[in-house]
N, C-alpha and C positions, 0 to 999 in steps of 0.2 A: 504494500500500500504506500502511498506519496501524501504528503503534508501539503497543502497549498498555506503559503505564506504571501500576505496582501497585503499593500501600503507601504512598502519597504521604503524604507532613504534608498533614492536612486544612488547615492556612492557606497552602499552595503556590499561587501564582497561575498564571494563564496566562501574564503576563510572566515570572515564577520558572522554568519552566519551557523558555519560550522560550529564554532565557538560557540555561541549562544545555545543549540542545541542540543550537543553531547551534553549539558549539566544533566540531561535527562536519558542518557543511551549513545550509543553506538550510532553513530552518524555510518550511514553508507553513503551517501551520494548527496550534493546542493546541484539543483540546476537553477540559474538567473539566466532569462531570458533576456533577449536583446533586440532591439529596435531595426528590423533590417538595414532600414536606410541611412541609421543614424550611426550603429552600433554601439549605443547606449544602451543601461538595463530600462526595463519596460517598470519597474517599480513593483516587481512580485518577483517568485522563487517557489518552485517545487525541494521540499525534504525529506528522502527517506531514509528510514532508520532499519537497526537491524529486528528491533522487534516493536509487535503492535501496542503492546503494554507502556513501550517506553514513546511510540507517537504521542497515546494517549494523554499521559503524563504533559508532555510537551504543548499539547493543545492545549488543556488545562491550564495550565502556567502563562501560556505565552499567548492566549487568544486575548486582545483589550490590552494589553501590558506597553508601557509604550516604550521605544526603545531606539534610540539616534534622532529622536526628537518627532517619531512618528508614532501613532496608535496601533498596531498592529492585527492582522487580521488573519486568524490562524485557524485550518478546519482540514479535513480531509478531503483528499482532492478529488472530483468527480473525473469522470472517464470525460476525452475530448468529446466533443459533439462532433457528428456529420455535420460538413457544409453540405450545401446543395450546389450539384455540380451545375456548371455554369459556362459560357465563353467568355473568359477573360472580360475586358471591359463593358462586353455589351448584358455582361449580367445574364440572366436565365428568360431575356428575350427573343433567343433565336440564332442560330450563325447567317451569317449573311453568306449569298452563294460563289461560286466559283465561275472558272472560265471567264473566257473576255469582256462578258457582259454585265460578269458581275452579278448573273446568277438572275438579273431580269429579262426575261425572254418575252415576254411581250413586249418590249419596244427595243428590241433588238435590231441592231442594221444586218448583222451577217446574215 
């Protein structure tokens, strides 16, 4: 299971964070997400631990608690959602067609 951790100080590292959470268990993994474009953190962070007893713990303590001058939002993390698949920028209106025409055949010169 994963920790979702919410509100983070955007300069919270994955060390910063490790730290804070072993007081409760065996840290296995921090993942801090990043802003593609920017490659900033996005101001959250996935943690797992090595056991469920010691997440628990963790949430308990550290959900509301505030810490690098933020309030902290801590809870177990839900499975990603499905997007809905889509073309790229035109969203889930349609692909536009192919060929010279551009995919309009009725007012086609060829």
């Amino acid at each position: 299971m994963s920790i979702y951790v919410g509100n983070l100080a955007y300069n919270a590292t994955e060390g910063d964070i490790t730290e804070v959470f072993s007081e409760y268990g065996a840290v296995s993994r921090v993942t801090v997400p990043t802003d593609r474009e920017t490659g900033r953190p996005r101001g959250f962070a996935f943690v797992e631990m090595e056991k469920e007893a010691d997440e628990d713990a963790a949430i308990e303590a550290l959900d509301g608690a505030e810490w690098m001058g933020r309030e902290l939002r801590v809870n177990k993390a839900r499975p990603k959602e499905k997007r809905a698949s889509g073309g790229g920028s035109r969203g889930n209106f349609g692909g536009g067609g192919g060929g010279r025409d551009g995919g309009n055949r009725e007012f086609s010169r060829w």
